[in-house]
C-alpha positions as CSV (number, residue, x, y, z in Angstrom):
1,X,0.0,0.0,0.0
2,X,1.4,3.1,-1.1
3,X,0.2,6.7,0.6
4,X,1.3,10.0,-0.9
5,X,0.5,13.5,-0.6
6,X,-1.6,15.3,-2.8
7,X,1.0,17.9,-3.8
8,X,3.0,14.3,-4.9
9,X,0.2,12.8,-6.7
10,X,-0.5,16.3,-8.4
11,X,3.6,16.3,-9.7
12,X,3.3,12.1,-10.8
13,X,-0.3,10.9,-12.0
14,X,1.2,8.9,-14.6
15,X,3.4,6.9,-12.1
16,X,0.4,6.5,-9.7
17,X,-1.8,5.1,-11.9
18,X,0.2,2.5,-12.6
19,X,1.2,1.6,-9.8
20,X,-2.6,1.8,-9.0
21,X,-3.1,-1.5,-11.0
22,X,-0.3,-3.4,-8.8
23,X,-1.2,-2.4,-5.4
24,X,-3.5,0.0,-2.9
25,X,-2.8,3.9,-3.7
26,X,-3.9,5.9,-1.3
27,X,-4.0,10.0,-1.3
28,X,-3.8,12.4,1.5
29,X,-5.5,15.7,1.0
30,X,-6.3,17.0,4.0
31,X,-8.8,15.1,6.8
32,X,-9.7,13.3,3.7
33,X,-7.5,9.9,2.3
34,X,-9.0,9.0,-1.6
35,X,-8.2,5.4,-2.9
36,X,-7.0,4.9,-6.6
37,X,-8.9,2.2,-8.0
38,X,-8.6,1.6,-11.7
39,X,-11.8,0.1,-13.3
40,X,-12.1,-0.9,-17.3
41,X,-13.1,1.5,-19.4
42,X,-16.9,1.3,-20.2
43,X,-17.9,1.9,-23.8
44,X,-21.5,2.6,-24.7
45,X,-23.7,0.2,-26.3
46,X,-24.1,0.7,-30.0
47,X,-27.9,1.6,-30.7
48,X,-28.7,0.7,-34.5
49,X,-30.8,2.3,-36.3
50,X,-34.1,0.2,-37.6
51,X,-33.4,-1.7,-40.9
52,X,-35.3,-3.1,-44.0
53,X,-35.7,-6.4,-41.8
54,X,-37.6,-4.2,-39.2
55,X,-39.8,-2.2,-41.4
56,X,-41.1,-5.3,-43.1
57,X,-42.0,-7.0,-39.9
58,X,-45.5,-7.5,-38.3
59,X,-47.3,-6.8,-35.6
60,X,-48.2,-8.5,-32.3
61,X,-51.9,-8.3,-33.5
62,X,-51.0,-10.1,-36.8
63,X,-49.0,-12.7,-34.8
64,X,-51.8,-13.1,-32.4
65,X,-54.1,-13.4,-35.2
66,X,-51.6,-15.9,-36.8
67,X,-51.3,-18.1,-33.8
68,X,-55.0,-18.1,-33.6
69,X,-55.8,-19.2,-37.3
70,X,-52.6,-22.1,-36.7
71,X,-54.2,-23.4,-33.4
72,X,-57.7,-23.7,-34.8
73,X,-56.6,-25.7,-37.6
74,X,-54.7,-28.1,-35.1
75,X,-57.9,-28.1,-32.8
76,X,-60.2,-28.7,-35.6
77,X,-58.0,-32.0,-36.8
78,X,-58.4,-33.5,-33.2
């Protein structure tokens, strides 16, 4: 575990980030002590836009309808 002042962190980010990803790094500012935690980088999630596939789609009330027509004709050959 490493502790260093802010006026040190301030003058070597670079180091202490790195040495963030080996052990604790602590900094003291103060009354207050922050911990340097490194965390993967999140991307955001790629949003498409609607395609041909999507436009030529149906509804839920077609498919309902659908599913009704199929299961009548299997009920009807019992």
């Amino acid at each position: 575990m490493q502790v260093v002042s802010s006026a040190e962190f301030a003058t070597q980010q670079e180091k202490f980030f790195l040495m963030a990803h080996h052990q604790r790094v602590l900094v003291q500012s103060g009354n207050y002590t922050y911990r340097i935690m490194p965390e993967p980088t999140v991307t955001e999630p790629a949003i498409f836009e609607p395609d041909e596939d999507f436009h030529n789609s149906i509804s839920m009330e077609d498919v309902r309808e659908r599913l009704h027509k199929v299961v009548d004709k299997l009920y009807a050959k019992s």
